[in-house]
Residue frames as qw, qx, qy, qz and C-alpha x, y, z in Angstrom:
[[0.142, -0.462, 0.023, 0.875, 42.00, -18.90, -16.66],
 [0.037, -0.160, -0.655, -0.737, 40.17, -19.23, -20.22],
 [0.111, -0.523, -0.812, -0.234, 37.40, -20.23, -18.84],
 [0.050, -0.730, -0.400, 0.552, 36.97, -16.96, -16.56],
 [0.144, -0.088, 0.481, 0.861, 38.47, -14.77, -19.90],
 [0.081, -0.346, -0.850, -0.390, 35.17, -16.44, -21.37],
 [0.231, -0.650, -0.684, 0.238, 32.75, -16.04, -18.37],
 [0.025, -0.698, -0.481, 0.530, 33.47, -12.51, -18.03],
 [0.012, 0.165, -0.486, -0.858, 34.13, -11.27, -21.76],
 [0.103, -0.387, -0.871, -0.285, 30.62, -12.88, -22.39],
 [0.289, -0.741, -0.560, 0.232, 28.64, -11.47, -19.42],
 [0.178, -0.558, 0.067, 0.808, 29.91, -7.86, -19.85],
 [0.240, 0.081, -0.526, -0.812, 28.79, -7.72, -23.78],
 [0.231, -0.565, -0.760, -0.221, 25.24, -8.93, -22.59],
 [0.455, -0.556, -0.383, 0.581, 25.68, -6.06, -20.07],
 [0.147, -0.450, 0.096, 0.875, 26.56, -3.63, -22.75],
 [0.012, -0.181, -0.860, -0.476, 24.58, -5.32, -25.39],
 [0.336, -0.371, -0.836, -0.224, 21.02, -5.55, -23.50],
 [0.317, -0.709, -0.437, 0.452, 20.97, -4.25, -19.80],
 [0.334, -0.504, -0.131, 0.785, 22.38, -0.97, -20.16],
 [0.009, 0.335, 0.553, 0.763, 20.21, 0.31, -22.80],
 [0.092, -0.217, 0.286, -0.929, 17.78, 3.08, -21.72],
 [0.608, -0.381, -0.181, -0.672, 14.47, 1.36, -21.92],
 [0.751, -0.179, -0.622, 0.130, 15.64, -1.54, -19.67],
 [0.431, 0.019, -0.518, 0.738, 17.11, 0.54, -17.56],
 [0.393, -0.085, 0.305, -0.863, 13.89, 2.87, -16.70],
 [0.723, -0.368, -0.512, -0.282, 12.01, -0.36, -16.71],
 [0.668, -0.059, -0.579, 0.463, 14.09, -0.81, -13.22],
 [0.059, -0.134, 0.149, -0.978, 12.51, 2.72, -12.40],
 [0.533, -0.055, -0.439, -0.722, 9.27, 2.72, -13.58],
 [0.595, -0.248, -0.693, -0.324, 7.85, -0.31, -12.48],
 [0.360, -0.287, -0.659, 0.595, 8.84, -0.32, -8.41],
 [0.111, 0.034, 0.134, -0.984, 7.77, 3.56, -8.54],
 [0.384, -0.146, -0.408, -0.815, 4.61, 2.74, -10.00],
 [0.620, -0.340, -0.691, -0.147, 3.66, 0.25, -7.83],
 [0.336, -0.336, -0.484, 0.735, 4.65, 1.93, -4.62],
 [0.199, -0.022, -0.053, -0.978, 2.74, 5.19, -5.95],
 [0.494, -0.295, -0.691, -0.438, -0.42, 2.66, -6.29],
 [0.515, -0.490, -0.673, 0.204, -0.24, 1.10, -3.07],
 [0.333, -0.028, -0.008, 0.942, 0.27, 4.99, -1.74],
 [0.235, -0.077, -0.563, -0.789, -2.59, 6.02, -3.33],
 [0.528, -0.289, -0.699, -0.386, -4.58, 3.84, -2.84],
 [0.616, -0.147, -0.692, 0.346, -4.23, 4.34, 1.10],
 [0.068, -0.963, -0.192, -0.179, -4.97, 7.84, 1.09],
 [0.123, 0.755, -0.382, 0.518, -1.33, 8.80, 1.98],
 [0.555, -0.578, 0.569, -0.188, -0.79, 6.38, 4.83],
 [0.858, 0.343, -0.360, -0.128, 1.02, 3.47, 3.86],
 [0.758, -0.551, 0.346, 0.047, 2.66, 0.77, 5.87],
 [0.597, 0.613, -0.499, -0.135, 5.67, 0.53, 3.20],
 [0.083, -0.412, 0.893, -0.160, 7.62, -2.36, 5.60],
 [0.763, 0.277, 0.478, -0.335, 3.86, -4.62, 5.11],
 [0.824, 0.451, 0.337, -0.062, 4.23, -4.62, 1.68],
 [0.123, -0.789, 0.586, 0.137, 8.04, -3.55, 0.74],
 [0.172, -0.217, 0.921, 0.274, 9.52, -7.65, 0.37],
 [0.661, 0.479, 0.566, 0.121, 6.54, -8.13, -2.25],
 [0.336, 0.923, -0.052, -0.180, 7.38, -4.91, -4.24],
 [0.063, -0.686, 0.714, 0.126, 11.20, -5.65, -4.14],
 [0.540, 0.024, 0.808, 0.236, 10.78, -9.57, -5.03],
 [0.560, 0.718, 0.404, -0.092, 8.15, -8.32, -8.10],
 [0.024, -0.864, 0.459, 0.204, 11.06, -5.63, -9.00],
 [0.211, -0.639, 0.704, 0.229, 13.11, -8.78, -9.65],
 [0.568, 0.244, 0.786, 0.015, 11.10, -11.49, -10.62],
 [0.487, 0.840, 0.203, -0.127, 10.07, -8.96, -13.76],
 [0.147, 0.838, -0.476, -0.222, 13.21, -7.34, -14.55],
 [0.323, -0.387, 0.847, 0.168, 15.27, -11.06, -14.61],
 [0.570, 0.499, 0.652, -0.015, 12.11, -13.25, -16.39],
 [0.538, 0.823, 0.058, -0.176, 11.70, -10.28, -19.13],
 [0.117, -0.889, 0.337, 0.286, 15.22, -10.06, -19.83],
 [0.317, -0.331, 0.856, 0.238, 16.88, -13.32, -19.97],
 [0.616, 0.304, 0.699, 0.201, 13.69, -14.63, -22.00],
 [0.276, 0.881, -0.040, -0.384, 14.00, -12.12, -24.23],
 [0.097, -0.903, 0.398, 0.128, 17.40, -12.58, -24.76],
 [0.348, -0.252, 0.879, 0.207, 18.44, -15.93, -25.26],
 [0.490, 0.513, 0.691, 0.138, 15.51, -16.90, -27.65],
 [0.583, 0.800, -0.001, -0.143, 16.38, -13.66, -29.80],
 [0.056, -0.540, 0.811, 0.218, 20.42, -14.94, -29.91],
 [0.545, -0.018, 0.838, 0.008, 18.92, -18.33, -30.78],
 [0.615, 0.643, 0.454, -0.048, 16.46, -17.28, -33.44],
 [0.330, 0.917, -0.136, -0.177, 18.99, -14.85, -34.74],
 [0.959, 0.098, -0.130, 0.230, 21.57, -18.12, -34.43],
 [0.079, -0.815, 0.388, -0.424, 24.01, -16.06, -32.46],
 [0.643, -0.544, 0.454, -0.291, 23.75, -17.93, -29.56],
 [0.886, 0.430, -0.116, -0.128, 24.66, -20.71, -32.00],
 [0.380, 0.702, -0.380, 0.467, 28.28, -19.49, -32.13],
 [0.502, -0.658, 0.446, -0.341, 28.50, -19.80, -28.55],
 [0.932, -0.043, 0.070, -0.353, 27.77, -22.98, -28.55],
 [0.755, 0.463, -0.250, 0.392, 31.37, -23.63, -31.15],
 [0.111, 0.711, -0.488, 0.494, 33.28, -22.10, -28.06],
 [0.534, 0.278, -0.755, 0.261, 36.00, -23.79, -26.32],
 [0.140, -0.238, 0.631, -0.725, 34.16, -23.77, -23.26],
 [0.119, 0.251, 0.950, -0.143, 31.62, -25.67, -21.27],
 [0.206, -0.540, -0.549, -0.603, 28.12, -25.37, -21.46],
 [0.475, -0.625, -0.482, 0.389, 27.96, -24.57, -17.57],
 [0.445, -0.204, -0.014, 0.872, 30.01, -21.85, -18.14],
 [0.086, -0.291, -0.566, -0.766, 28.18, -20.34, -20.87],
 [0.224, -0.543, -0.773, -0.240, 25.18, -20.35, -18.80],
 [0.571, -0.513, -0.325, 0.552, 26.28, -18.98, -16.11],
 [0.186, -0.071, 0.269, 0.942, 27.80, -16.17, -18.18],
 [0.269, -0.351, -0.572, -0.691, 24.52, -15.72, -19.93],
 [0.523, -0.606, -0.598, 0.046, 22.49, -16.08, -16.70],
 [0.533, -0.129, -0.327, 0.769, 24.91, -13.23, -14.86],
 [0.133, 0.194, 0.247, 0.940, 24.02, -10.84, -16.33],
 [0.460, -0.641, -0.388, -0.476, 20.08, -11.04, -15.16],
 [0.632, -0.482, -0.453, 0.404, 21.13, -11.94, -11.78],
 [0.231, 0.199, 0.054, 0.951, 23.17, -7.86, -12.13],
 [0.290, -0.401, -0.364, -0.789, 19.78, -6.40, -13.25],
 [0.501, -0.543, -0.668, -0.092, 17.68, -8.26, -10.81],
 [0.611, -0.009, -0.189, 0.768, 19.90, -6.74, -8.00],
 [0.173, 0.188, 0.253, 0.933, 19.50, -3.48, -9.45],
 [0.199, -0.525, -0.346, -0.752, 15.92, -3.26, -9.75],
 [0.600, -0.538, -0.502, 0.314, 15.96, -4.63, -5.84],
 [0.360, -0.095, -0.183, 0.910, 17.66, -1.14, -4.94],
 [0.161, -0.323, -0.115, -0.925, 15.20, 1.48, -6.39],
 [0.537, -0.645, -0.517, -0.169, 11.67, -0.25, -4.03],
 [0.486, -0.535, -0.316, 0.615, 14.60, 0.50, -0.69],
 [0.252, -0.062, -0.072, 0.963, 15.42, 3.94, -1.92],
 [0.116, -0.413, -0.423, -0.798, 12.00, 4.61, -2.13],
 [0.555, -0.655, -0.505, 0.090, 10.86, 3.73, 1.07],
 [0.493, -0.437, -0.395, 0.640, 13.26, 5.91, 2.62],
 [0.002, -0.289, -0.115, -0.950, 11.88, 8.86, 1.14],
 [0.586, -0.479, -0.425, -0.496, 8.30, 7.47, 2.96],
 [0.840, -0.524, -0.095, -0.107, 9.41, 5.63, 6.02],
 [0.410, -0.654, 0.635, 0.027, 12.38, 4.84, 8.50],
 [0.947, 0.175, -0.203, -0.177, 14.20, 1.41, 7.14],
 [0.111, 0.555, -0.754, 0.332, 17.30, 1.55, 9.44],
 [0.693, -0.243, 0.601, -0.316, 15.66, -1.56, 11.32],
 [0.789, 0.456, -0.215, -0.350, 16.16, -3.79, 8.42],
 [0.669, -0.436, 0.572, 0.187, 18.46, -6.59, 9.35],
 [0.433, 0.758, -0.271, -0.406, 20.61, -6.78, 6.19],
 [0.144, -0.495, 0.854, 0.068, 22.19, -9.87, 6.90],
 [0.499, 0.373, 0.780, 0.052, 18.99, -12.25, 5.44],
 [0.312, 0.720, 0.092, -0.613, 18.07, -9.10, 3.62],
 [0.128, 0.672, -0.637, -0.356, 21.05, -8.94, 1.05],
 [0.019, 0.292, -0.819, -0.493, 21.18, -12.55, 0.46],
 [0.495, 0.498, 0.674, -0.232, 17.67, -13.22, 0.15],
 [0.392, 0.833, -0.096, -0.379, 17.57, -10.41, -2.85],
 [0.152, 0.575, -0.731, -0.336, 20.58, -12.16, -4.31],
 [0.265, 0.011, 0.964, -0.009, 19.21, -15.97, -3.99],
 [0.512, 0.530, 0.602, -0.306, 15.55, -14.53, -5.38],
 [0.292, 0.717, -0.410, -0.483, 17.75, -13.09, -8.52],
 [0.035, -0.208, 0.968, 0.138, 19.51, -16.38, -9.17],
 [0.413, 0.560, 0.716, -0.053, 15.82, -18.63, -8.88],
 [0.388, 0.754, 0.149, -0.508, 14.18, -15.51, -11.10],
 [0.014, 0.572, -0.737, -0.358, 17.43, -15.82, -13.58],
 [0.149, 0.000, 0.970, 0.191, 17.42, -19.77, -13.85],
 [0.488, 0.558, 0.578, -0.343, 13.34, -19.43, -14.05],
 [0.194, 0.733, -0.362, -0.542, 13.96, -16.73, -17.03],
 [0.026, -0.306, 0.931, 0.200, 16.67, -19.69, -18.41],
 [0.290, 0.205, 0.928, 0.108, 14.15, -22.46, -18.75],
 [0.493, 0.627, 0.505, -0.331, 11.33, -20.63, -20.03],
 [0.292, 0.776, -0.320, -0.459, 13.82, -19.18, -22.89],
 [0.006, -0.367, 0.905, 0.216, 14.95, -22.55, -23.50],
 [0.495, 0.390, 0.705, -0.326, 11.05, -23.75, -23.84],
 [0.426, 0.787, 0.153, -0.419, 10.19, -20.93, -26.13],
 [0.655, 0.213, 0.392, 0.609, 11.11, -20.40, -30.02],
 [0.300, 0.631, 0.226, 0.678, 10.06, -17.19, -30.59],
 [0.120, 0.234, -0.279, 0.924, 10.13, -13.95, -28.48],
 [0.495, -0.303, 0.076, -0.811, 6.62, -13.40, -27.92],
 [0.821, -0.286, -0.472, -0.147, 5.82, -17.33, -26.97],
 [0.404, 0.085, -0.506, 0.758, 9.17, -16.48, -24.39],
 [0.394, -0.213, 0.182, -0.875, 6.70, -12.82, -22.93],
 [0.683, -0.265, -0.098, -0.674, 3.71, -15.19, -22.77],
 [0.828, -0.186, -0.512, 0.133, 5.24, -18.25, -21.25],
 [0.406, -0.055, -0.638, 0.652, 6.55, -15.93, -18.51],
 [0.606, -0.270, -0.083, -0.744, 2.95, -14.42, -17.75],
 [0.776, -0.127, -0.573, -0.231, 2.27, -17.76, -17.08],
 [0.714, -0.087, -0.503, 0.480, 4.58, -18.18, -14.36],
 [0.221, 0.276, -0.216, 0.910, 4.58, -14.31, -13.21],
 [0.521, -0.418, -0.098, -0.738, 0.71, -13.06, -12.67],
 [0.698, -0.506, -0.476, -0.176, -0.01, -16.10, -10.82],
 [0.547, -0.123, -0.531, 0.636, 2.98, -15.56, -8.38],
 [0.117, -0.489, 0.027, -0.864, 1.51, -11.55, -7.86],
 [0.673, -0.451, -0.184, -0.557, -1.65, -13.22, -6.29],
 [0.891, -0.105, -0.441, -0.014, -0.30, -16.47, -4.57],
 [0.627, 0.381, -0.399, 0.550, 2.85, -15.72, -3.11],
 [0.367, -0.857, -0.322, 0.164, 1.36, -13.66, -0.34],
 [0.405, 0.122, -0.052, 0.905, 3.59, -10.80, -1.49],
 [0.199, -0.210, 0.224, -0.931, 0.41, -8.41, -0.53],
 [0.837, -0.294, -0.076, -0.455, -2.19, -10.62, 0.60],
 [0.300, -0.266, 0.892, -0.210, -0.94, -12.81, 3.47],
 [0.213, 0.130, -0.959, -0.136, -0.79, -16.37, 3.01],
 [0.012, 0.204, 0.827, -0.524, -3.33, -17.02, 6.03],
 [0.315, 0.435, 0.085, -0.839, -5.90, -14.87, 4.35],
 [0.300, 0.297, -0.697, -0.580, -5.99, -17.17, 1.36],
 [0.828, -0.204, 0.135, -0.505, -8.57, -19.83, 0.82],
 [0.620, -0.454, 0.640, 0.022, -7.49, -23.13, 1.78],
 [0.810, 0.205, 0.494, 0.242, -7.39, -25.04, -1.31],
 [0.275, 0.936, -0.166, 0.145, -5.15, -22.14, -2.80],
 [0.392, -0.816, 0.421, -0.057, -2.59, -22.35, -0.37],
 [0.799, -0.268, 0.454, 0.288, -1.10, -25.46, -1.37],
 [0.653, 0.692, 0.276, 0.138, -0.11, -23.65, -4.58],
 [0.319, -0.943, 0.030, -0.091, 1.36, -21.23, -2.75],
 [0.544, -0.668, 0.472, 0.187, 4.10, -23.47, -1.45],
 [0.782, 0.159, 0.406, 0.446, 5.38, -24.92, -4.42],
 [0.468, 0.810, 0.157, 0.316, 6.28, -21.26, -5.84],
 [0.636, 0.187, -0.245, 0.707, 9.93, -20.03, -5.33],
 [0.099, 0.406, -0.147, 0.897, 9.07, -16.80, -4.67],
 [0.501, -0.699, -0.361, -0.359, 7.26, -17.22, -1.78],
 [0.773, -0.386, -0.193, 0.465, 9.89, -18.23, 0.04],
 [0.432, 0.327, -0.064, 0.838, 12.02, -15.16, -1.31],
 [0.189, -0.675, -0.191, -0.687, 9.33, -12.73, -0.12],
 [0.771, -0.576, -0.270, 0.028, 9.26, -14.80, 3.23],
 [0.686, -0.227, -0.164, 0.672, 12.73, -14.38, 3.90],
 [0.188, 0.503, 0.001, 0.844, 12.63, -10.59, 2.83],
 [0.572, -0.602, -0.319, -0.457, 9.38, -10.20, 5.19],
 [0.815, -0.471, -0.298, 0.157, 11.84, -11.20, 7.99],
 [0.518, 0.312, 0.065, 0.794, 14.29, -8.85, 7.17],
 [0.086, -0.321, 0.065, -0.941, 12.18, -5.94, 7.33],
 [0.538, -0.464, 0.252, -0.657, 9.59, -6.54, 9.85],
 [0.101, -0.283, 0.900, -0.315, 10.29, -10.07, 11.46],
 [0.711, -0.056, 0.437, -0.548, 6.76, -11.41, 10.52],
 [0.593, 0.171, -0.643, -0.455, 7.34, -14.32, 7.90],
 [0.909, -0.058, 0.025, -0.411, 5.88, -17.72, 8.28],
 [0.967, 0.126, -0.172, 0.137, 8.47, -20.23, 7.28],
 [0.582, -0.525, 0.302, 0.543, 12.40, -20.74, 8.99],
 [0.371, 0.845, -0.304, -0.237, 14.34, -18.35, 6.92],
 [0.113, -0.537, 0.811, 0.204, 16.85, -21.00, 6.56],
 [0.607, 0.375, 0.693, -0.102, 13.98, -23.36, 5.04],
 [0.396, 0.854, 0.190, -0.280, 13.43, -20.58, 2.91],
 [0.110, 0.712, -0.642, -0.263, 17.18, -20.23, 1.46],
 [0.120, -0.166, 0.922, 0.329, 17.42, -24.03, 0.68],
 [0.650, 0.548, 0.522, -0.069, 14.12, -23.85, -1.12],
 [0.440, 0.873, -0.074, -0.199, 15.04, -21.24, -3.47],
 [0.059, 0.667, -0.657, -0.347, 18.52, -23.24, -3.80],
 [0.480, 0.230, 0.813, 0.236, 16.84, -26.46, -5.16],
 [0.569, 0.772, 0.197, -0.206, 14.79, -24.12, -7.28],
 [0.271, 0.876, -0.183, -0.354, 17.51, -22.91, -8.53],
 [0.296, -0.304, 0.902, 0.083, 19.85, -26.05, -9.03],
 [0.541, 0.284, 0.762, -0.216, 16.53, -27.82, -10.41],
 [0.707, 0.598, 0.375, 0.038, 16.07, -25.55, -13.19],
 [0.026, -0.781, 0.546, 0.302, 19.21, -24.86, -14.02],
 [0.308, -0.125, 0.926, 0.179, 19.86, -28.93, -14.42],
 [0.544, 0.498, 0.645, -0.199, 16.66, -28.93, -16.21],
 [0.298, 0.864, -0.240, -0.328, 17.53, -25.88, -18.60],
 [0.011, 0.595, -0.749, -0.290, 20.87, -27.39, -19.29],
 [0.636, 0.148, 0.745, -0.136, 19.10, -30.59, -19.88],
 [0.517, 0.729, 0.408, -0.187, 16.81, -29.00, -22.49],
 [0.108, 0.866, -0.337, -0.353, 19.54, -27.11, -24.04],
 [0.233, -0.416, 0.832, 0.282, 21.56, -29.89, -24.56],
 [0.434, 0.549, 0.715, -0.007, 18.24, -32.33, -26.19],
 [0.425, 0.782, 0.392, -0.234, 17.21, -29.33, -28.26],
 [0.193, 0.920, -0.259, -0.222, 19.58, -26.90, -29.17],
 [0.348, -0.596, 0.719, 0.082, 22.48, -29.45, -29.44],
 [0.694, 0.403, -0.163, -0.574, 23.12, -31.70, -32.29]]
């Protein structure tokens, strides 16, 4: 019973602390709109939003969870907050978890505003919601734990922003979230598969129009070794570094 006390007295004051502050929240606007107004645009006013929909909605999350969590734990660490955790009676699983929830929320979140925009553009009642939903929740969790290890790499804030560039821009290009996989040259492609979010986008991509490439049930136990992998890796590092 402590330990949930803990889990959710923690994850609710990073919630009131961090997410729910206005610029985070119109970042969860802002960024889906802007990119759906591009591709829009850029199409002259036809736009197949269900083509390119499960890249806008994985980007939506893979930004909103990565900025947050590294943000967030490396400024509680430099500001030795997170320190204090550390002296509570609880595990260190827990703690993460707690501290990890909270992106997984957001991620969620910013998954909602790409669908409510489509349906101002296009039909989306064919959407089969049953891979949909947890595909959006399993590409929060990887995006989260991803978030987690790069904040547990970094010491300062801005090395945290530029060590998830690293890991974001390439996924835009690779991931075939708007350029299909099949399109790519071949000695690209094996990059491709080793990044989480392809699979996420794959399984969305089946959701809403039934073309992806890989078994959507391939796809869900990649993104749960990703996420298991660096989670055990994070807590690894956490425990080697931050631990004395």
């Amino acid at each position: 019973m402590k330990k949930w006390i803990a889990f959710i007295n923690i994850l609710l004051k990073d919630i009131k602390t961090y997410y729910l502050k206005p610029p985070n929240i119109s970042w969860g606007i802002i960024f889906p709109f802007s990119w759906t107004l591009m591709f829009f645009l850029r199409s002259g006013g036809s736009v197949d939003i269900p083509d390119f929909l499960p890249g806008l909605v994985s980007l939506s999350i893979l930004f909103g969870t990565t900025s947050m969590l590294a943000v967030t734990i490396t400024f509680e660490k430099k500001q030795a907050s997170f320190d204090r955790l550390l002296l509570a009676p609880i595990s260190l699983n827990t703690l993460m978890f707690a501290k990890t929830g909270g992106a997984v929320i957001f991620g969620i979140f910013n998954a909602l505003f790409p669908l409510l925009i489509a349906v101002v553009f296009t039909d989306i009642s064919g959407i089969s919601w049953f891979p949909a939903l947890p595909g959006i929740f399993f590409i929060s969790v990887t995006s989260a734990f991803l978030g987690l290890f790069i904040s547990v790499s970094a010491r300062e804030v801005f090395e945290a922003q530029t060590f998830s560039n690293f890991f974001r821009f390439p996924m835009i290009f690779l991931c075939g979230l708007f350029i299909p996989l099949s399109e790519m040259p071949g000695f690209i492609r094996p990059l491709s598969y080793i990044l989480p979010l392809t699979y996420g986008a794959d399984i969305l991509r089946y959701a809403i129009g039934g073309n992806n490439i890989f078994d959507v049930w391939f796809s869900f136990l990649v993104l749960l070794l990703y996420s298991g992998g660096l989670f055990m890796i994070s807590i690894k590092n956490i425990r080697k570094k931050w631990i004395l």
